[in-house]
C-alpha positions as CSV (number, residue, x, y, z in Angstrom):
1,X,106.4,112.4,116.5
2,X,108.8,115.1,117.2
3,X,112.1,114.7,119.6
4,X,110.1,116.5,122.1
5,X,107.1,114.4,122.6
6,X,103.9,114.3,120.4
7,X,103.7,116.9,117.3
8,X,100.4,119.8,117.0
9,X,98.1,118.3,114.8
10,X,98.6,119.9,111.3
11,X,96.0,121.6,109.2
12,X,95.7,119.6,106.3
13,X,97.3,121.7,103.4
14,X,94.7,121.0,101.0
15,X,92.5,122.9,103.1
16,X,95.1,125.9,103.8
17,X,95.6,126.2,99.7
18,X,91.7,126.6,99.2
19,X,90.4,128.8,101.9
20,X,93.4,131.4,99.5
21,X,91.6,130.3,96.6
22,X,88.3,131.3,97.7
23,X,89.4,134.1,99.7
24,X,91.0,135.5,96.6
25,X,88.3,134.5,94.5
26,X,85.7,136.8,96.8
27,X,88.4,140.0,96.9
28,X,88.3,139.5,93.4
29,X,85.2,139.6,92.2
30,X,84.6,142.1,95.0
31,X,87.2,144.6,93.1
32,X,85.4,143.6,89.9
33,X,82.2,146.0,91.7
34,X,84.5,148.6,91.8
35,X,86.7,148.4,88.5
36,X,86.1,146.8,85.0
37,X,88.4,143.4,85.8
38,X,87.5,141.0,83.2
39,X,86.8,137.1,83.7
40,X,90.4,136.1,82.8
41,X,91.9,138.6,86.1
42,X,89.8,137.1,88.6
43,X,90.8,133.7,87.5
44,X,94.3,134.9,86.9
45,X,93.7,135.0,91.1
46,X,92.4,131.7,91.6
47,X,95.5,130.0,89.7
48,X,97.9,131.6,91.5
49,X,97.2,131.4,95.0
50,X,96.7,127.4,93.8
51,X,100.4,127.5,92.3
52,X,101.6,129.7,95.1
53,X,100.6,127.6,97.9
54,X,102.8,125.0,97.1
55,X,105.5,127.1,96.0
56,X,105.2,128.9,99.0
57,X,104.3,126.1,101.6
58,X,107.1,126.5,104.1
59,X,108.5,129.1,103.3
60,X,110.9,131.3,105.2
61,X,109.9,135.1,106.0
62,X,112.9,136.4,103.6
63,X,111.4,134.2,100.9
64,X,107.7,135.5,101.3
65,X,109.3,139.1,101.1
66,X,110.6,138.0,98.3
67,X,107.5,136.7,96.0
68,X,106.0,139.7,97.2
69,X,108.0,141.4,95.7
70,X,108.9,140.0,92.7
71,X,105.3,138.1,92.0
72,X,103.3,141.3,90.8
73,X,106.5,142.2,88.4
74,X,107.0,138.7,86.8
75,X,103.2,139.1,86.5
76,X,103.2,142.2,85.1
77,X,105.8,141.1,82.3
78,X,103.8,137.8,81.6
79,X,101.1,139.7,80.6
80,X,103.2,141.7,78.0
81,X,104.1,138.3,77.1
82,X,100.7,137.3,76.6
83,X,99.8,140.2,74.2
84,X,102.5,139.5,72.7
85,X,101.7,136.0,71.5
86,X,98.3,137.2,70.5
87,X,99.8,139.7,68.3
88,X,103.0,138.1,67.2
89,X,103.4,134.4,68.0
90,X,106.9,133.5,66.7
91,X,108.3,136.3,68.9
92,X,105.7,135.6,72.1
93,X,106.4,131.7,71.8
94,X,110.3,131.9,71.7
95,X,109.9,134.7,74.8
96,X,107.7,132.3,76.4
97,X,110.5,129.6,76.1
98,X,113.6,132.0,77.2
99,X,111.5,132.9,80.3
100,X,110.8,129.4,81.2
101,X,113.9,128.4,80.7
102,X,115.9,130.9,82.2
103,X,113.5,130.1,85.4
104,X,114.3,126.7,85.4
105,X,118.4,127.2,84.9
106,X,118.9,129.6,87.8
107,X,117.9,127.0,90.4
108,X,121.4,125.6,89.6
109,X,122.6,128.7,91.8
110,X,120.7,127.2,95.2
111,X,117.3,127.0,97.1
112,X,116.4,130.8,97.1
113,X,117.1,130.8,93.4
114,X,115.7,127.7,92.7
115,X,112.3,129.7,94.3
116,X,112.8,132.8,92.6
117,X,112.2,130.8,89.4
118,X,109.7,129.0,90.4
119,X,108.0,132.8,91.3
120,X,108.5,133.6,87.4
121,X,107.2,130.7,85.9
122,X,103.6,130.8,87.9
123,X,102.4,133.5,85.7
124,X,103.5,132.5,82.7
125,X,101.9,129.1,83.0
126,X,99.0,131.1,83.9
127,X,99.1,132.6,80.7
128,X,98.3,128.5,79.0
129,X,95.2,128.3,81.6
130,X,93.7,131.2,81.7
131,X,91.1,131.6,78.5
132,X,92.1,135.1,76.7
133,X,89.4,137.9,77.1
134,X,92.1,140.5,77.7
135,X,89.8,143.5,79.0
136,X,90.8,146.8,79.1
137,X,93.2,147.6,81.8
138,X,94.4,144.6,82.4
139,X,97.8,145.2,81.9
140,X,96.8,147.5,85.1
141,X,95.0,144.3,87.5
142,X,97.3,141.5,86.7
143,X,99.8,143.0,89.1
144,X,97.1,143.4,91.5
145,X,95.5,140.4,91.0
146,X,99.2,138.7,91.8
147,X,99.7,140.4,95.2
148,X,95.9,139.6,96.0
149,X,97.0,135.6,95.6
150,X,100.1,136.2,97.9
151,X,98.3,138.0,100.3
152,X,96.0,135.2,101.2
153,X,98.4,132.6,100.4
154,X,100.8,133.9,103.1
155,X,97.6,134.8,105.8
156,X,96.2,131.6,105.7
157,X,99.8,129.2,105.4
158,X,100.9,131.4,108.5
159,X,97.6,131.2,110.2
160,X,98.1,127.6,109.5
161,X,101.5,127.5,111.1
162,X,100.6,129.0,114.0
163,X,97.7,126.8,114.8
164,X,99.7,123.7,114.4
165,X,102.3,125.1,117.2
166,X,99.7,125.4,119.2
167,X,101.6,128.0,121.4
168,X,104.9,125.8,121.0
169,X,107.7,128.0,120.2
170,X,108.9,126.8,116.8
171,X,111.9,124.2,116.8
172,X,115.3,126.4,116.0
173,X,117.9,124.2,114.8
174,X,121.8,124.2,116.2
175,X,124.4,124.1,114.3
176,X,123.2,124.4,111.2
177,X,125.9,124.2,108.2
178,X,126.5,127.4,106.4
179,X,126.5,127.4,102.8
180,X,129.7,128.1,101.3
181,X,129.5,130.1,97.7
182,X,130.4,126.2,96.1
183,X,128.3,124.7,98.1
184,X,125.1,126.7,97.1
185,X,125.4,125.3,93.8
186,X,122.4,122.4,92.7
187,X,123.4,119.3,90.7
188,X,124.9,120.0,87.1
189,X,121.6,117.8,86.0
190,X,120.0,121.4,86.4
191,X,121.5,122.7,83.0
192,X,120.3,119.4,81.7
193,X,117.1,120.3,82.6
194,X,116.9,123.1,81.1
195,X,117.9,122.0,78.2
196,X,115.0,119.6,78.1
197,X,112.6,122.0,79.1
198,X,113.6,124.6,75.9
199,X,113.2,121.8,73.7
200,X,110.4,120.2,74.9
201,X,108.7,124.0,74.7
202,X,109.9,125.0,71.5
203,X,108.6,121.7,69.9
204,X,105.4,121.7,71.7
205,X,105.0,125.4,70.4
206,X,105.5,123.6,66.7
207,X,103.0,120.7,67.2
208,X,100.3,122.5,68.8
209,X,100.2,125.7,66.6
210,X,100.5,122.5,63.8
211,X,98.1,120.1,65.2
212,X,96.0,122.2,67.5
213,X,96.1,125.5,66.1
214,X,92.9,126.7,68.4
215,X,94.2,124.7,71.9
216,X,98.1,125.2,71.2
217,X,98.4,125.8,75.2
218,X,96.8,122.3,75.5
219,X,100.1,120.6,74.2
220,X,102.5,123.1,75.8
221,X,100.9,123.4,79.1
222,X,101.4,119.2,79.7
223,X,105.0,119.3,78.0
224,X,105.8,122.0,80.6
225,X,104.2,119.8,83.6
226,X,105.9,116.2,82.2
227,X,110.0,118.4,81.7
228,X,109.3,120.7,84.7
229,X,111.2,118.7,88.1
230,X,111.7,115.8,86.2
231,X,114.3,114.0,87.6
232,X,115.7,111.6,84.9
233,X,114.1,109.7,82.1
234,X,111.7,107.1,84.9
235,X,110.6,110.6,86.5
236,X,109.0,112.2,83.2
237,X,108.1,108.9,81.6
238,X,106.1,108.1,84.8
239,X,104.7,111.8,85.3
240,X,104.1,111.7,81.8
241,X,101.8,108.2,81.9
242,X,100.2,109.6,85.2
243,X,99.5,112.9,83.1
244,X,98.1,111.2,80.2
245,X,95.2,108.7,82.5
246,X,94.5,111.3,84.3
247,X,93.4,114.0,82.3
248,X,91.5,111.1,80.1
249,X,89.6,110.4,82.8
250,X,89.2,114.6,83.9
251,X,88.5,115.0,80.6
252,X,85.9,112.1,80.5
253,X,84.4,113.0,83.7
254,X,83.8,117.1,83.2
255,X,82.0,116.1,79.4
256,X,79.8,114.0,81.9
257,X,79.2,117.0,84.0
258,X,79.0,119.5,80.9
259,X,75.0,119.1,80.4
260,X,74.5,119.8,83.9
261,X,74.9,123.9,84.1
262,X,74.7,126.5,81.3
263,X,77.2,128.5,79.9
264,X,78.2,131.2,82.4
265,X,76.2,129.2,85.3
266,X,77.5,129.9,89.1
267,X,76.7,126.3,89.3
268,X,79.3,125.6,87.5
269,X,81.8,128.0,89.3
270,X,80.6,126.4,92.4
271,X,82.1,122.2,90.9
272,X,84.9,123.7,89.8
273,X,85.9,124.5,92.9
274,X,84.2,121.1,94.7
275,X,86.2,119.4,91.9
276,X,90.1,121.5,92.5
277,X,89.5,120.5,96.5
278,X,89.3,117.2,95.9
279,X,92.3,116.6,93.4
280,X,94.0,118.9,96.1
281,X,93.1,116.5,99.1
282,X,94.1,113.3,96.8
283,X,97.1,115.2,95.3
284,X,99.5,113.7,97.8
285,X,98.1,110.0,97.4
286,X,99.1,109.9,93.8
287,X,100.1,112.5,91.1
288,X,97.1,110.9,88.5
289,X,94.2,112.3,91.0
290,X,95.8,116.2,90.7
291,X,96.2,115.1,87.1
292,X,92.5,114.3,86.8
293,X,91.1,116.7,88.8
294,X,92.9,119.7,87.1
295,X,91.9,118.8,83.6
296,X,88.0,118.6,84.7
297,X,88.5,121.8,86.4
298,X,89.8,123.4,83.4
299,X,87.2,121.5,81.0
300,X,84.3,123.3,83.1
301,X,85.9,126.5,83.0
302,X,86.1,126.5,79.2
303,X,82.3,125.2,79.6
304,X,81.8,128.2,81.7
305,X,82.9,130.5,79.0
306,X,80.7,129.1,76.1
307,X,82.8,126.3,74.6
308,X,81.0,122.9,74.7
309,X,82.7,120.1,76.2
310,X,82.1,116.9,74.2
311,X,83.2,118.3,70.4
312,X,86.5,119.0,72.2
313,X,87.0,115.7,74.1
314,X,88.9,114.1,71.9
315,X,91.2,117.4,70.8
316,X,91.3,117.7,74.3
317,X,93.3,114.4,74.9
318,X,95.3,114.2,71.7
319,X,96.7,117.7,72.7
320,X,97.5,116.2,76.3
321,X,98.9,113.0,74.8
322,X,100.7,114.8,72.4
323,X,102.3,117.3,75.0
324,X,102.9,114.3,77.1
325,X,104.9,112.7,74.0
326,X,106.9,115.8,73.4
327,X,108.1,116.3,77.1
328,X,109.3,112.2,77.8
329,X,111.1,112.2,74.4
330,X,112.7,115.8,75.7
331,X,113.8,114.2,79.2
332,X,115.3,110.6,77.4
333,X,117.1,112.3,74.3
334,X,118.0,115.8,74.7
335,X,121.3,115.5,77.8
336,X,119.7,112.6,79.3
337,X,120.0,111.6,83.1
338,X,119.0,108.7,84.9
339,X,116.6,108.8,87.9
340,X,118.7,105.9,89.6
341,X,121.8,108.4,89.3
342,X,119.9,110.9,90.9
343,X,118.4,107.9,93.3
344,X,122.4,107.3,94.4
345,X,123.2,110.7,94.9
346,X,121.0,111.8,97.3
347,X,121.0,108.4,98.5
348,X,125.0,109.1,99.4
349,X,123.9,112.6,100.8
350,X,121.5,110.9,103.5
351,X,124.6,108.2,104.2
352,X,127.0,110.9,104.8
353,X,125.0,112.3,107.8
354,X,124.0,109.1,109.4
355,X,127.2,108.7,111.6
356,X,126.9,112.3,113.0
357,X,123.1,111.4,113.8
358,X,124.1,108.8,115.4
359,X,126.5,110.5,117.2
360,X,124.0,112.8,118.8
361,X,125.4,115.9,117.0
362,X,123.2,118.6,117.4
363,X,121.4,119.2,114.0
364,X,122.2,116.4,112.1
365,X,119.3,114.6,112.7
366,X,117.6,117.0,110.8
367,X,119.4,117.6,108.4
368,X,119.1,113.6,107.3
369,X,115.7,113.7,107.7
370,X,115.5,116.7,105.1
371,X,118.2,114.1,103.0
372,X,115.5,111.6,103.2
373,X,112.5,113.4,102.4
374,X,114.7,114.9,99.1
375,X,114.3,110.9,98.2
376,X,110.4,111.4,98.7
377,X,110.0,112.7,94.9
378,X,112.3,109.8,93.3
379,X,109.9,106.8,95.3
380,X,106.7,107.3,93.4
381,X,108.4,106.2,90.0
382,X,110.6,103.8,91.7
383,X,108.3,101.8,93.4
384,X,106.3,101.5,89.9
385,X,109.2,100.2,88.2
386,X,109.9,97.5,90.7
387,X,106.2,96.4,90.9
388,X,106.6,95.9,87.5
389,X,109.6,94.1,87.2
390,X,109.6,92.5,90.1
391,X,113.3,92.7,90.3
392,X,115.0,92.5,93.7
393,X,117.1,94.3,95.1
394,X,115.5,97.0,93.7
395,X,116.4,101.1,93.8
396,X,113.2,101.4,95.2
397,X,114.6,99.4,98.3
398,X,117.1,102.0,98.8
399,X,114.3,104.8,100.1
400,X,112.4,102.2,102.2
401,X,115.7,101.7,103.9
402,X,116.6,105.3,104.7
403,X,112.9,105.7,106.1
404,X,112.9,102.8,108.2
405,X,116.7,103.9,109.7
406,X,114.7,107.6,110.1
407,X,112.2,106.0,112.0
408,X,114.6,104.1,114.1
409,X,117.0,107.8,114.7
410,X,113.7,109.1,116.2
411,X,113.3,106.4,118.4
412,X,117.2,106.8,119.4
413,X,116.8,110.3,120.2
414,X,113.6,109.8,122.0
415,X,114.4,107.4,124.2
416,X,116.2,108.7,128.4
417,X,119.3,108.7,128.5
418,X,119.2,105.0,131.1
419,X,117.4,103.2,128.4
420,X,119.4,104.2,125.6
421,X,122.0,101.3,126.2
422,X,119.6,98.6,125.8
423,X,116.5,100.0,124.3
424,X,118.7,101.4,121.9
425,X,120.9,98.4,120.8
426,X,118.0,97.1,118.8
427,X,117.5,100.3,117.1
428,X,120.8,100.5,116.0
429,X,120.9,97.0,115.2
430,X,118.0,97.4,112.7
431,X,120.3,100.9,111.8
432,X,123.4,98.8,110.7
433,X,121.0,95.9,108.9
434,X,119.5,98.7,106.8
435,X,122.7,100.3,105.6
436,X,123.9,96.9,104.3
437,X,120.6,96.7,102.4
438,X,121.3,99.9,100.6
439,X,124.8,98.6,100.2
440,X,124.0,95.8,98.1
441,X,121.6,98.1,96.0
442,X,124.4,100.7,95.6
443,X,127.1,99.1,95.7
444,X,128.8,100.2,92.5
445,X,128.5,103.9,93.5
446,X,129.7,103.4,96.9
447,X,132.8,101.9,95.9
448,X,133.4,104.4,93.3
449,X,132.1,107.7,95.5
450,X,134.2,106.0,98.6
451,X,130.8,104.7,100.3
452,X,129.3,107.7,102.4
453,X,128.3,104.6,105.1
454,X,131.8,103.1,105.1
455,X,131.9,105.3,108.7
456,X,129.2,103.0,110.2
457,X,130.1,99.6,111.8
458,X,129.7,96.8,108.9
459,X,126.4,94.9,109.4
């Protein structure tokens, strides 16, 4: 529920990201009537408006400008990149890892950074999915194939938008805090990250051109999915085990599905994208189903182009395992963080705010709900670890806190102004027994970061 009353009913995002998938599919092969695109630009389309969505979902109308802007030019320079690790992989492979890198490093300069990286690593992860069958004039379409993703990503997420206001004027927020040129700065972890993710590439370069000299991409593409986002060692070791089971079982599933349709069958076209809706529907459930789902995708789609499923299922998962392998050991060894240091951190972010919510300052329940939902990433890996421990207090006890003292803001601020006194007193009973939960979990850092609560009446 909003402050106002009862929210629009959303359109489910899964649903937004593949009506741009097939919509740039169609424009695609429609401008492959009129010009001679090959196989790999059309699905050059069809990746991006998948890795766009999310990049995109939310965006602001500066930052759409922005990737349209940028998007066709980062794409036009990845695929200079990609002829140049056909032609010379040493110097394409260390490019490949400077541009990643670089991507992932400027985010330490704030959120429109932090998206303008994201913008120039789409394409060149496209470049690991997309099987090579460079035709002529690509070099020509890739740019155009870019803006045809971002056009129908930003139709159909606006579209979207404006359906789920349903004629509501959309909420403007008061008083919101201007960033100062310090404050747009991320978390120092950043340069850590980075760090990771040019070692993690650089070795996963070695071990698949090694190991897997004909599926190199396998082992680089999963080494770049376990390092990128990772926050701290539990982070990549658990996106890295999610990774690894559910690519086995993609990889299982599309050699099932292999017999079905011949090489270059529309049939086939037609499961892969049956098979990318679901894994985006069940994406947000858990990160193994996206996992799965993209691996069988991409097992078909090298089915589609000729290259027989089952001689490559085991290559296939040794290359994701070994990817996997590559990117934890990169997070735990090379400038390791901790995901409970990051877990306390944000943690004290989302305390800090809590008395001025409270207070009924305008704006600051927001912004602690957009503290909170920051915590959203950190829960998944969390809540593994303590159901497998079985250790209490737990970190993980720290985000159910915050959400249920969320829940209990909402009810605050939606409750008449006659009922607040004792409808309310509950609520912020339940408030101040919630913040002496997350006390006991953190209460090392509290002392040492002068406790963030220590504002709010001790429970």
């Amino acid at each position: 529920m909003t402050l106002a009353g009862v929210r629009p009913r959303s359109v489910p995002p899964a649903a937004v990201t593949m009506a741009a998938v097939l919509a740039a599919f169609g424009s695609a092969l429609l401008l492959g009537r009129l010009a001679p695109l090959g196989a790999d630009a059309v699905m050059q389309a069809v990746v991006l408006s998948v890795t766009l969505a999310g990049a995109q979902r939310g965006a602001s109308p500066a930052d759409r400008l922005t990737a349209c802007l940028v998007l066709p030019l980062v794409a036009l320079a990845a695929a200079g990149l990609g002829t140049l690790m056909s032609g010379h992989p040493v110097a394409g492979d260390a490019a490949f890892v400077l541009l990643v890198t670089s991507a992932v490093w400027i985010r330490r300069f704030g959120r429109r950074f932090g998206r303008a990286g994201t913008l120039m690593t789409l394409p060149a992860i496209a470049l690991l999915v997309i099987p090579h069958t460079r035709a002529p004039g690509h070099l020509v379409w890739t740019p155009v194939m870019a803006l045809l993703a971002w056009a129908w990503v930003a139709a159909f997420q606006l579209l979207a938008d404006r359906l789920t206001r349903d004629g509501h004027a959309p909420p403007k927020e008061s008083a919101k805090p201007k960033e100062s040129a310090k404050g747009t700065r991320r978390s120092p972890a950043v340069g850590r990250m980075a760090a990771q993710m040019a070692v993690a590439l650089a070795a996963a370069f070695a071990a698949g051109h090694l190991f897997f000299p004909d599926h190199w991409s396998w082992v680089v593409l999963t080494a770049f999915i376990v390092c990128n986002g990772a926050l701290g060692q539990g982070d990549a070791l658990y996106k890295g085990l999610l990774r690894a089971l559910g690519a086995a079982a993609g990889t299982l599933l599309a050699a099932l599905m292999a017999g079905v349709f011949a090489p270059g069958a529309w049939g086939s076209v037609a499961l892969i994208f049956v098979v990318l809706g679901v894994a985006l529907w069940l994406r947000p459930r858990n990160y193994a189903y996206w996992a799965g789902g993209i691996t069988a995708a991409l097992s078909l789609l090298y089915g589609y182009f000729g290259q027989s499923a089952m001689p490559l299922l085991w290559s296939r998962l040794e290359a994701i395992l070994a990817g996997g392998v590559v990117g934890v050991a990169a997070a735990w060894f090379v400038l390791p963080f901790r995901t409970r240091d990051v877990l306390r951190r944000r943690a004290a972010a989302a305390l800090a705010v809590l008395p001025r919510a409270l207070g009924g300052e305008p704006g600051a329940l927001t912004r602690f709900e957009r503290a909170v939902a920051e915590l959203d990433r950190l829960y998944p890996p969390l809540r593994a670890h303590r159901a497998v421990t079985r250790r209490r207090p737990h970190h993980a006890d720290v985000v159910d806190h915050l959400r249920d003292i969320r829940g209990h803001l909402r009810v605050l601020a939606g409750e008449p102004a006659d009922e607040h006194e004792n409808g309310g007193r509950a609520a912020v009973e339940e408030i101040d027994s919630a913040v002496a939960g997350i006390r006991a979990v953190l209460s090392p850092a509290t002392r040492a970061q002068g406790s963030p609560g220590s504002a709010l009446p001790d429970a």
